[in-house]
C-alpha positions in Angstrom: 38.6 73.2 0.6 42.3 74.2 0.5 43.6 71.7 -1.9 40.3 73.0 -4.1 41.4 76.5 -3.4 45.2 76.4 -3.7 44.2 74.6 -7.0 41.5 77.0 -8.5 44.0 79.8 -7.6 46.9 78.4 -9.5 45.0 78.2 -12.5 43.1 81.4 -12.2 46.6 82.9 -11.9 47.7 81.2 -15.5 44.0 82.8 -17.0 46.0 85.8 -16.3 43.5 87.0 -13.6 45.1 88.8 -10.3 43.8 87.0 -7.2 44.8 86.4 -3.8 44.4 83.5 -1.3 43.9 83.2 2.1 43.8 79.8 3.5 43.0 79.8 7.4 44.7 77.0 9.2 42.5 77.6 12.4 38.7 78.8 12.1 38.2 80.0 15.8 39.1 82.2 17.4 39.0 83.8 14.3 42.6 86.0 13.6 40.5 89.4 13.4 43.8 91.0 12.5 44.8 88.5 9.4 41.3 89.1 7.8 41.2 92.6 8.1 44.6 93.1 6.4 43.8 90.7 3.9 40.0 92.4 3.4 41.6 96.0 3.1 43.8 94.8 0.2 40.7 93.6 -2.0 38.1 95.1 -4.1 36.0 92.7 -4.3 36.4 88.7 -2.6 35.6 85.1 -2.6 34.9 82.8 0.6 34.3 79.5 -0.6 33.0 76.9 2.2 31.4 73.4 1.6 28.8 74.4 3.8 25.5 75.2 1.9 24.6 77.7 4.8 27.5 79.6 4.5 28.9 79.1 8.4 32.7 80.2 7.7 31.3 83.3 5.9 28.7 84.5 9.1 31.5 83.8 11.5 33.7 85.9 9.9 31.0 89.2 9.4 30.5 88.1 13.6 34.3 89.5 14.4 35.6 91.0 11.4 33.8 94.3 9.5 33.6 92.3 6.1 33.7 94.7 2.9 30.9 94.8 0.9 32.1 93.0 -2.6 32.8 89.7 -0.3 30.6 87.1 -1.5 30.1 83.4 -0.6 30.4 80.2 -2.9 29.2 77.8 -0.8 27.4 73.9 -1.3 26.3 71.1 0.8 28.7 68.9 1.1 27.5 66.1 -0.4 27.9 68.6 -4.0 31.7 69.3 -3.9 32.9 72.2 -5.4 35.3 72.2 -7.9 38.2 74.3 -9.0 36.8 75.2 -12.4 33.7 76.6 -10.0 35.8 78.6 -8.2 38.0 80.2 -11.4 34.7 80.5 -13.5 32.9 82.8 -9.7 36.7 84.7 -10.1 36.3 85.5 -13.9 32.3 86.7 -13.5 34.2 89.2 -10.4 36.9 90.5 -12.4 34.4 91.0 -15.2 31.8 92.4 -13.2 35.0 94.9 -12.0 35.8 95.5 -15.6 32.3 96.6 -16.4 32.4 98.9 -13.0 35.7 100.9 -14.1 33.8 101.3 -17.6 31.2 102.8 -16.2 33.2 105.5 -14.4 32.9 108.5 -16.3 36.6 110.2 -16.6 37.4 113.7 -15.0 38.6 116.0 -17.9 
């Protein structure tokens, strides 16, 4: 899923929307440290797997306190995902965080 990931975030980059990427070279042990770092510096995040029951994203919530706003985009693997899946789950998050700020009434 890198090559799908590294692609979807180059061009989600070019839609203008502000992402970041974390591409784990080694799945377990899982670097509790890395994740939480990463985790703390998001509002809202993206684990994509090509595993329809979402294995990657339960090992992670096993060793690492995983924000709520961390959803899954996950298939079987005979359905791969693609990088305009990926941008088009980014731009419904950024939108859905657009419509949250909105939403906050302003102190005055």
């Amino acid at each position: 899923m890198a090559g799908t990931a590294i692609e979807a975030f180059r061009t989600a980059v070019k839609q203008g929307l502000r992402v970041k990427l974390l591409v784990p070279r080694l799945l377990y042990p899982v670097s509790e440290e890395v994740y939480q770092e990463f985790f703390a510096s998001l509002k809202r995040g993206l684990v994509v797997e090509q595993n329809h029951q979402s294995q990657l994203f339960r090992l992670l919530r096993m060793f690492v306190d995983v924000p709520r706003g961390i959803e899954t985009l996950a298939k079987s693997g005979s359905n791969p995902i693609t990088p305009d899946e990926v941008v088009d789950r980014l731009r419904q998050i950024s939108l859905s965080l657009q419509r949250e700020k909105q939403q906050v009434p302003s102190e005055g």
